[in-house]
C-alpha angles and dihedrals in degrees: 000000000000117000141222105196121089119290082248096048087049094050092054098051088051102045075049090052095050093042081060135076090297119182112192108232109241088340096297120170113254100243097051083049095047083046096057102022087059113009092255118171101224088261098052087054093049089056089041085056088037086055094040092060085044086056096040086047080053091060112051097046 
């Protein structure tokens, strides 16, 4: 899925999708998903997952 918002915008949906009740499809890894699932570049992803702990740290405090 290609998106139209801005790269920044992009990276936090999907660190929001995977700090929620995320299910892998067909156990992919996370970054190859994030890749396809929102047109991330692999660094993008990383900072997406990086996001996504920061937001799930959030939470349980």
């Amino acid at each position: 899925m290609q998106s139209d918002l801005d790269p920044d915008m992009t990276i936090q949906q999907a660190a929001e999708f995977l700090a929620g009740p995320y299910q892998r499809q067909g156990g992919r890894a996370a970054v190859p998903e994030l890749r396809s699932r929102f047109g991330l570049s692999a660094g993008d992803a990383v900072e997406a997952i990086r996001r996504a702990q920061a937001i799930r740290m959030a939470r349980a405090m």
